[in-house]
VEXDREN-2710 file (C-alpha; in Angstrom, 1 decimal):
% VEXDREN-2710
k/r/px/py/pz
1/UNK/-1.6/-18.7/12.9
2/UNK/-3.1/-19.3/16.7
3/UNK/-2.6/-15.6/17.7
4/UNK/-4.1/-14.6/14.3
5/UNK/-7.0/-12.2/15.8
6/UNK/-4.6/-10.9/18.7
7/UNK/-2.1/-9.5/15.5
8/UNK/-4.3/-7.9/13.4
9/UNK/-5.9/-6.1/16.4
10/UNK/-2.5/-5.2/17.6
11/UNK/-1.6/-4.3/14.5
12/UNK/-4.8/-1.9/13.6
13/UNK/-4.2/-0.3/17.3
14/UNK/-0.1/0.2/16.8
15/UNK/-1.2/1.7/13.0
16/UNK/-3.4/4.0/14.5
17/UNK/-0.6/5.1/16.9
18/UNK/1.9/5.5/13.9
19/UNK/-0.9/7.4/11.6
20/UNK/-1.6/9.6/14.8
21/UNK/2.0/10.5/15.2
22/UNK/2.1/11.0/10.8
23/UNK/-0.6/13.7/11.8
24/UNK/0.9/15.0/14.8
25/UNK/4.6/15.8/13.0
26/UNK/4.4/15.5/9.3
27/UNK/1.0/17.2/8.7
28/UNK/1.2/19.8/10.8
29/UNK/5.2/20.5/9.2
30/UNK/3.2/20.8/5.8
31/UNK/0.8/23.2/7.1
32/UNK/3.1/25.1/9.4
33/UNK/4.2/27.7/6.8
34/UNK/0.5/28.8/5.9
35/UNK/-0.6/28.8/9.8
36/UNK/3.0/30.9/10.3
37/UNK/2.4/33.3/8.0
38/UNK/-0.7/34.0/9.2
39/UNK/-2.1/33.5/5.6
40/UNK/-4.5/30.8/7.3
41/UNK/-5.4/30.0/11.6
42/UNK/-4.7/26.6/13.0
43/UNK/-8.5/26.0/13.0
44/UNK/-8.9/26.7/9.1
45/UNK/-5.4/24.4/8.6
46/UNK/-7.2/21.6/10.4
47/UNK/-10.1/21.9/8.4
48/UNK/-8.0/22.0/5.2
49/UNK/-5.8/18.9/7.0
50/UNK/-9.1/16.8/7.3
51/UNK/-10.3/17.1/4.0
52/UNK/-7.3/16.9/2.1
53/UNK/-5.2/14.3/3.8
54/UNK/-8.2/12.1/4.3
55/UNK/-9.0/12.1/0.9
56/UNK/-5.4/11.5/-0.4
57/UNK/-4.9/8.5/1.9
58/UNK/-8.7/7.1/1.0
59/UNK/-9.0/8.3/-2.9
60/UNK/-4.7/7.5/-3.4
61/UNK/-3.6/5.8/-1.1
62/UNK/-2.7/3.1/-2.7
63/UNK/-5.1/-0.2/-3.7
64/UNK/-1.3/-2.5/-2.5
65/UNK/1.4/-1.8/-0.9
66/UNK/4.6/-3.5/-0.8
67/UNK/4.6/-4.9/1.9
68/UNK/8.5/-5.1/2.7
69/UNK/8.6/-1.0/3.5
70/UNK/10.6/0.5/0.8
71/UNK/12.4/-2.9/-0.5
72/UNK/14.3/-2.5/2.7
73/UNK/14.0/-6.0/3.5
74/UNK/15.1/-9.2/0.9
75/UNK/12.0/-11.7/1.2
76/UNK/13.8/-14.4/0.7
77/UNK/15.1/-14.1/3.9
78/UNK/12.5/-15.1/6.2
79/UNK/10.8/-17.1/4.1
80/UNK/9.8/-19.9/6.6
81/UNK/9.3/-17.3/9.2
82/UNK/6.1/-15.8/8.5
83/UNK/5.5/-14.8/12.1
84/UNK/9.1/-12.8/12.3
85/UNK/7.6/-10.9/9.9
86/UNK/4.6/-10.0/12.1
87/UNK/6.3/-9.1/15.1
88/UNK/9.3/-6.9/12.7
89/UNK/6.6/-4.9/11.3
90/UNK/4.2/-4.6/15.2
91/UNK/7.8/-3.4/16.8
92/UNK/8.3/-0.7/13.6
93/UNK/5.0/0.7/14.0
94/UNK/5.2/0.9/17.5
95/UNK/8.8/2.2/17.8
96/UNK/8.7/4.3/14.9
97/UNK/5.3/6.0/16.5
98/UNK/7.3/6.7/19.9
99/UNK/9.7/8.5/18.5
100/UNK/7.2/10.5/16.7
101/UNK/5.8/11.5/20.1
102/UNK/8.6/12.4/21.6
103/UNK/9.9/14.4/18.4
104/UNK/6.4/16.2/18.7
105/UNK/6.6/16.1/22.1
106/UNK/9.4/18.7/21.9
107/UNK/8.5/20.3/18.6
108/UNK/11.1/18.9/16.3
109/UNK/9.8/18.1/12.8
110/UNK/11.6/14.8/12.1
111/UNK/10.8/12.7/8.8
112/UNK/8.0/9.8/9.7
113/UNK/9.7/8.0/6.3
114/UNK/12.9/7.6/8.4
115/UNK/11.4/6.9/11.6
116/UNK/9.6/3.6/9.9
117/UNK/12.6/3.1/7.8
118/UNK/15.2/3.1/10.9
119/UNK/12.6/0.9/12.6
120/UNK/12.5/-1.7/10.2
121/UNK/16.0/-2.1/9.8
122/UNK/16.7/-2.5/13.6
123/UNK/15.0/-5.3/13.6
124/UNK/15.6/-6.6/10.2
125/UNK/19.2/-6.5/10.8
126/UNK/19.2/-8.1/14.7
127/UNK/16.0/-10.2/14.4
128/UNK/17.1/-11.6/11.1
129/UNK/20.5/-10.7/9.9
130/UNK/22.6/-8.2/8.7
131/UNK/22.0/-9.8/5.1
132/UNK/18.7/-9.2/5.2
133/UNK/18.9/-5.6/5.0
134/UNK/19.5/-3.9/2.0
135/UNK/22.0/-1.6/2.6
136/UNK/22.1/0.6/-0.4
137/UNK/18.9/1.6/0.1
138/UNK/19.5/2.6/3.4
139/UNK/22.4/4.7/2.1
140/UNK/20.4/6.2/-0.3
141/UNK/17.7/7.4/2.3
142/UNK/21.0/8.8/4.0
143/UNK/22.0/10.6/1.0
144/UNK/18.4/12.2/1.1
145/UNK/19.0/13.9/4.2
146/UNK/21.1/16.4/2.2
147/UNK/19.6/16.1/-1.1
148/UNK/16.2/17.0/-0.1
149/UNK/16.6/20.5/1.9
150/UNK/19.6/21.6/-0.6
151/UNK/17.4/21.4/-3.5
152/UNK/14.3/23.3/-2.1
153/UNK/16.3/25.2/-0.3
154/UNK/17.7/26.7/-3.5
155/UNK/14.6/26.5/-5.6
156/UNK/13.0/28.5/-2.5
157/UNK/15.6/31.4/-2.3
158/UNK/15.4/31.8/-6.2
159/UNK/11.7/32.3/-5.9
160/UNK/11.7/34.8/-3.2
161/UNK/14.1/36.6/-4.7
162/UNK/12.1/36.8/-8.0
163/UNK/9.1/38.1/-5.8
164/UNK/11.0/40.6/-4.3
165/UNK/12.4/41.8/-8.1
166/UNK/9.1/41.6/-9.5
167/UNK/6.6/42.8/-7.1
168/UNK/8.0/43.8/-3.8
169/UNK/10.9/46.2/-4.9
170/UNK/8.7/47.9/-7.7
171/UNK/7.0/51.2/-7.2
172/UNK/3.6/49.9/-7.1
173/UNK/3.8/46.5/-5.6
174/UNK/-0.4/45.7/-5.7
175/UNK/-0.3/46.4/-9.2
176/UNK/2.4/44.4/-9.8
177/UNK/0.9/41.8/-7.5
178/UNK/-2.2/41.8/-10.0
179/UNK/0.2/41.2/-12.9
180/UNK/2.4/38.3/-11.7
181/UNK/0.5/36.6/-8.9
182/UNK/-1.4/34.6/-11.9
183/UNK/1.7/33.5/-13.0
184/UNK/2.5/32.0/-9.5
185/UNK/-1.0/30.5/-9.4
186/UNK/-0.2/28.9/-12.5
187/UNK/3.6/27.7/-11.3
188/UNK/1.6/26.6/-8.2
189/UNK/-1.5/24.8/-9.5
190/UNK/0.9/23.1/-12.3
191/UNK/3.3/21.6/-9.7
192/UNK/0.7/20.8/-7.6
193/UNK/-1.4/18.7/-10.3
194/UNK/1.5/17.2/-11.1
195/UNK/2.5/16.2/-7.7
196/UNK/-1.1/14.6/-7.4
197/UNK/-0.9/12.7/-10.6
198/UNK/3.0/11.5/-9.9
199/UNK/2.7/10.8/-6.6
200/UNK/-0.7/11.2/-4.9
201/UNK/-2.4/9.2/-7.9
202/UNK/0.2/6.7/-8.6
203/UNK/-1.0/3.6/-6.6
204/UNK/-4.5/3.9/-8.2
205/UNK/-4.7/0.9/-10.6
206/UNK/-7.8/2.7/-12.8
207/UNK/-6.0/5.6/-12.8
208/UNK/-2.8/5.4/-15.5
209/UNK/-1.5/8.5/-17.3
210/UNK/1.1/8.5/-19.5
211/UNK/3.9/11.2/-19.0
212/UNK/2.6/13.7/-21.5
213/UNK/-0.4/13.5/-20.7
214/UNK/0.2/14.0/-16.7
215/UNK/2.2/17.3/-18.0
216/UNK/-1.1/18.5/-20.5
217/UNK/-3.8/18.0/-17.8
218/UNK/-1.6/19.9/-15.4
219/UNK/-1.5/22.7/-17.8
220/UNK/-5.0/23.1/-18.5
221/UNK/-5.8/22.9/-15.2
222/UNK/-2.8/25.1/-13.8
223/UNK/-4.4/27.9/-16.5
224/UNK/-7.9/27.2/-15.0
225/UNK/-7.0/27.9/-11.9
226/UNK/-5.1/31.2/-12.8
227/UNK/-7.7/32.9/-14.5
228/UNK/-9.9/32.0/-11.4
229/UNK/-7.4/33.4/-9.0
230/UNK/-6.9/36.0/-11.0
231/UNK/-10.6/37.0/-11.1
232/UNK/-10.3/37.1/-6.9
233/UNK/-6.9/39.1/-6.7
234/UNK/-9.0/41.7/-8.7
235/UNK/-11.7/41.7/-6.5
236/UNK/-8.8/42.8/-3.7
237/UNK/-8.7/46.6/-3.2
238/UNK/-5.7/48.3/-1.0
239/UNK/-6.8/49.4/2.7
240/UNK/-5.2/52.6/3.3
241/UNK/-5.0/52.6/6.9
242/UNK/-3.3/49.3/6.8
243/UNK/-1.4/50.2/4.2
244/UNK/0.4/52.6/6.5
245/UNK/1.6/50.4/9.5
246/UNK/2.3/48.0/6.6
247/UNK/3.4/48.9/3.3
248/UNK/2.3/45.4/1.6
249/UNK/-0.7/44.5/3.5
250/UNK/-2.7/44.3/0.5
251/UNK/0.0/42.5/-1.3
252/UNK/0.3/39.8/1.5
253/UNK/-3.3/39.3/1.3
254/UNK/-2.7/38.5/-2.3
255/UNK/-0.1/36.0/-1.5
256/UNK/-2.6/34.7/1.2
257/UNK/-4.9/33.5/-1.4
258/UNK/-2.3/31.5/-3.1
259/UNK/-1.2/30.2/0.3
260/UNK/-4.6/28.2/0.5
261/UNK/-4.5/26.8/-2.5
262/UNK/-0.8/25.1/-2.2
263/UNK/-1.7/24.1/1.6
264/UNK/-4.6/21.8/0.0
265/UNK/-2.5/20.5/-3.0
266/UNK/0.4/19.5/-0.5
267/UNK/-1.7/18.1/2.0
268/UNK/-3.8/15.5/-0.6
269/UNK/-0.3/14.7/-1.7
270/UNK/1.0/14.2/2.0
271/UNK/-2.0/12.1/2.5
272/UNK/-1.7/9.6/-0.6
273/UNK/2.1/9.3/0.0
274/UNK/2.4/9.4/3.7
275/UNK/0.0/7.3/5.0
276/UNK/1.7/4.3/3.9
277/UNK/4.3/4.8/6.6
278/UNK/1.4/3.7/8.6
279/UNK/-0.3/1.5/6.5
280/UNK/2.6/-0.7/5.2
281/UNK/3.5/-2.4/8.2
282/UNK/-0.1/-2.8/9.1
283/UNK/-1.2/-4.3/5.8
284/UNK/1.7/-6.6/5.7
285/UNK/0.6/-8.1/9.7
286/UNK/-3.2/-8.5/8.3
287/UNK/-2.1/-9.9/5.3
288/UNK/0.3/-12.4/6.8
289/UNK/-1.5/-13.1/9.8
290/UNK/-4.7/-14.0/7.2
291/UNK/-2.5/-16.2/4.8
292/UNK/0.5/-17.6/7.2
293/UNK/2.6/-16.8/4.1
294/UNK/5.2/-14.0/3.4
295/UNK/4.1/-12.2/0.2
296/UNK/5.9/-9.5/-1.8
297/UNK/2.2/-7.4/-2.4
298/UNK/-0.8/-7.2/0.2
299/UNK/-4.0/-6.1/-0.8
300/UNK/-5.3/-3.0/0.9
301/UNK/-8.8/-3.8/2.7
302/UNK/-10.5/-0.2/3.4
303/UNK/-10.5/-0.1/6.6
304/UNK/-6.8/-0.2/6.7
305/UNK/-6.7/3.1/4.7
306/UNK/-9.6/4.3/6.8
307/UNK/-7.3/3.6/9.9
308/UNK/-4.6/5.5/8.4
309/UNK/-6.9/8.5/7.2
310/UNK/-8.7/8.9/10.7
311/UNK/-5.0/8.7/12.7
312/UNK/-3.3/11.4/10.7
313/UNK/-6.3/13.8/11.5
314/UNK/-6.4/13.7/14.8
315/UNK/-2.7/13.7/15.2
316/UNK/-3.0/17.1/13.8
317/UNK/-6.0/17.9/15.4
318/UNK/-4.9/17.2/19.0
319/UNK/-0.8/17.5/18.7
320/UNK/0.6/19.0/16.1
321/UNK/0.8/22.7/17.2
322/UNK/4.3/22.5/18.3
323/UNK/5.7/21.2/15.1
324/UNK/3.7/24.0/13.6
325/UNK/5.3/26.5/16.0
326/UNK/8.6/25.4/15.4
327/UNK/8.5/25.5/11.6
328/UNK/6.4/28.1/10.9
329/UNK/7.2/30.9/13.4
330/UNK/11.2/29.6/15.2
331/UNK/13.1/29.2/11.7
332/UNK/12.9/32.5/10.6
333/UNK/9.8/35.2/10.2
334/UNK/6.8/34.1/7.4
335/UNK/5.0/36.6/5.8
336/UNK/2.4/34.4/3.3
337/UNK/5.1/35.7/-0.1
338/UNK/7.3/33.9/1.8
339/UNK/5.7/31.2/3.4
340/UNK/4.1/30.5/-0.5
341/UNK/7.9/30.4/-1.9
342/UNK/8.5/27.9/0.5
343/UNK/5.6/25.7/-0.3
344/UNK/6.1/26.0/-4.1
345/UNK/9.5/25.3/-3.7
346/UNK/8.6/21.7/-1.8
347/UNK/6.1/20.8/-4.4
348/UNK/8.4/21.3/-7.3
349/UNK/11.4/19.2/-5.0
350/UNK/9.1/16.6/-4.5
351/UNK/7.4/16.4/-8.5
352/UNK/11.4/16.1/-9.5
353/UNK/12.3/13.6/-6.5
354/UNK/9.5/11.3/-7.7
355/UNK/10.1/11.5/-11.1
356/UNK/14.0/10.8/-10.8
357/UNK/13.6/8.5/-7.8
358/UNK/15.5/10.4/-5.6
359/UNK/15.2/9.6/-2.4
360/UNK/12.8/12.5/-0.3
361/UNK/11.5/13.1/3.0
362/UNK/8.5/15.8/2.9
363/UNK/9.7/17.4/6.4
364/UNK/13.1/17.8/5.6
365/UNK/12.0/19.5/2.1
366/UNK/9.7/21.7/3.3
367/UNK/12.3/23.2/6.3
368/UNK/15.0/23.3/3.8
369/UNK/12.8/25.4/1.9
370/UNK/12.2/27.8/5.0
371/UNK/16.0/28.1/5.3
372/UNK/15.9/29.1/1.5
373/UNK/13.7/32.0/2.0
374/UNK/15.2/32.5/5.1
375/UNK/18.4/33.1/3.1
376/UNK/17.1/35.6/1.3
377/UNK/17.0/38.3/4.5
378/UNK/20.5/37.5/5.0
379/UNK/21.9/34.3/7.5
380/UNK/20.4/36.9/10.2
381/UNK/17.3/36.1/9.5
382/UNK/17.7/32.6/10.6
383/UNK/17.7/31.4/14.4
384/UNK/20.7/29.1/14.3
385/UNK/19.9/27.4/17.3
386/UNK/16.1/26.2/16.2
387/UNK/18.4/24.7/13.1
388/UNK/20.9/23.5/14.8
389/UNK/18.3/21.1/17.4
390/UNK/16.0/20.3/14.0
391/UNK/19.5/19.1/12.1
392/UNK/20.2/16.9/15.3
393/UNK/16.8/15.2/15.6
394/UNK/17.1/14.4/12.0
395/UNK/20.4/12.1/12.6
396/UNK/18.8/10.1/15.7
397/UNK/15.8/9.7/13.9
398/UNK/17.3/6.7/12.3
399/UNK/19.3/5.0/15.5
400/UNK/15.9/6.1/17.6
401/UNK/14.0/3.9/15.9
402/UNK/16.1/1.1/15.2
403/UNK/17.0/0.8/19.0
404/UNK/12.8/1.1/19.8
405/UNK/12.0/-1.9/17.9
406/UNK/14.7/-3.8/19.0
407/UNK/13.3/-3.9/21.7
408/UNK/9.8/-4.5/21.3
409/UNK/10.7/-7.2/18.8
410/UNK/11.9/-8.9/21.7
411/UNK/9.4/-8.2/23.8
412/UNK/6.7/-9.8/20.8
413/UNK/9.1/-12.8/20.6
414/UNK/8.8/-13.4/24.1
415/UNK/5.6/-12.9/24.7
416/UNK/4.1/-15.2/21.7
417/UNK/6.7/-17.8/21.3
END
């Protein structure tokens, strides 16, 4: 490999991009129904974004990673070809990270899974062949786009309904608060384990669980954490004056405590999962470029994950305030109950997805899940339009980023060969 240095520079600078743009759509779509309900600021949801996400991309994010994104591509198929491998996967990162900064660009929350997946199979199918693609799996990843918001969507509306039966509706809605908010903490620390252990945890060779154990540990820990949010929700007295303008301030504030603790679980699972939309292109240039052979795994070096980690941070850090925007406060109104509905209700969607194998995109979970709660004031409550321009951007998505790296597949080709 002549150019070897040239590709895995490229590749490190065009995965930075992609991680950047991961940051800058996805991350702050996961964090925009905390910051929208006002149950945490956008400086506190960076902070929370930094630690968490970094740490699930470093600590989970995978020791290898196949390095055909999502089996979307048969191996077999450019076999003698290393190099068409190299520029396929260069092109994917840097189409699929275009689109994400354009999509952030004007506030849309779009899925980065489909944005690497459309890119891959452009050029798969036009670089290679039509046969090279695997076409069911695209389908499936199709059939996700209705799957996904459905499911949390419901999941969501049954949850804020049962707040509003069981605390909101009552006579004394703090007290109630105090009685069933541990139970959410519970619901919400036990999904969130799980979600860690299933699919933040998954790729971490030292770290295998078996089923029942992955449901016990979750548990003990979703009791633990209960009784120690309990202990703070007791600690929460009612402010009369506020009480007045607002009849559940001190109930919001409740939720509000809760809202922190499923922002940090979804973002170390964001993190883990995620970041492999980045880093799966880019470990399979390094590794290729290294051996000038096509293999099914490559080994994750650190600094690839590092990469990845550093990317999605600042993405959030510097861009993702629109996507927040958007999800958080254009959808419908958050107060933190409902905001915390909507982020249980994307945990438990995703624990299911990955334990069925159903095909899921965290974005279009989590603003299926707004809709849900959403549906719960009445189809009034939801601005239409917002939907309407979201629904859109997730149907290019795929085309967008099959068209981009066309293109610079082409552009590679010509320029190295």
């Amino acid at each position: 490999m002549e150019y070897q240095t040239i590709y895995i520079t490229l590749a490190g600078v065009f995965g930075l991009f992609m991680a950047w743009g991961i940051g800058a759509n996805d991350v702050a779509n996961a964090m925009a129904t905390s910051v929208g309900s006002k149950a945490i600021t956008v400086k506190t949801a960076i902070i929370i974004a930094a630690i968490f996400e970094f740490s699930g991309a470093i600590l989970a994010g995978g020791e290898v990673t196949s390095t055909i994104r999502k089996g979307i591509i048969d191996p077999a198929a450019i076999e003698g070809s290393p190099e068409l491998l190299i520029f396929g996967m260069l092109a994917s990162l840097l189409a699929a990270g275009i689109w994400l900064l354009i999509a952030s660009k004007k506030g849309w929350p779009v899925s980065t899974t489909h944005s690497i997946v459309g890119a891959v199979v452009g050029f798969a199918a036009v670089g290679i062949g039509m046969d090279a693609v695997n076409w069911g799996k695209v389908g499936s990843i199709v059939m996700s786009w209705v799957v996904s918001p459905l499911t949390s969507g419901i999941i969501a509306f049954l949850l804020f309904q049962s707040v509003q039966v069981l605390i909101l509706r009552t006579e004394n809605p703090l007290k109630k608060a105090k009685q069933y908010v541990p139970i959410y903490i519970f619901l919400t620390a036990f999904f969130l384990t799980l979600l860690t252990i299933k699919k933040g945890l998954k790729h971490v060779s030292d770290f295998q669980i078996s089923s029942s154990d992955s449901y016990l540990y979750a548990v003990i820990i979703g009791v633990l954490i209960a009784i120690i949010g309990a202990i703070f929700i007791s600690k929460i007295k009612p402010d009369p004056k506020k009480e007045k303008e607002f009849h559940f301030h001190t109930v919001e504030k409740v939720f509000a405590v809760l809202m922190v603790v499923t922002a940090s679980g979804l973002a170390f699972a964001h993190g883990s999962n995620d970041v492999a939309n980045a880093v799966g292109p880019l470990a399979a240039v390094v590794s290729t470029a290294k051996s000038g052979m096509i293999t099914g795994e490559s080994t994750l070096d650190t600094w690839i994950l590092v990469v990845g980690g550093i990317g999605i941070v600042i993405g959030l850090a510097t861009y993702g305030r629109k996507v927040m925007v958007t999800v958080g406060k254009k959808i419908t109104h958050l107060t933190p109950s409902r905001g915390f509905a909507a982020e249980l209700a994307a945990s438990m969607t995703i624990v299911v997805a990955s334990s069925t194998g159903m095909p899921i995109s965290t974005t279009h979970t989590l603003v299926g899940a707004v809709l849900g709660v959403g549906m719960a004031k009445g189809i009034s409550a939801i601005n239409l339009t917002v939907v309407r321009g979201i629904f859109t951007s997730w149907v290019i998505t795929i085309p967008a980023g099959a068209i981009l790296s066309i293109v610079f597949f082409y552009i590679l080709k010509a320029i190295f060969t």
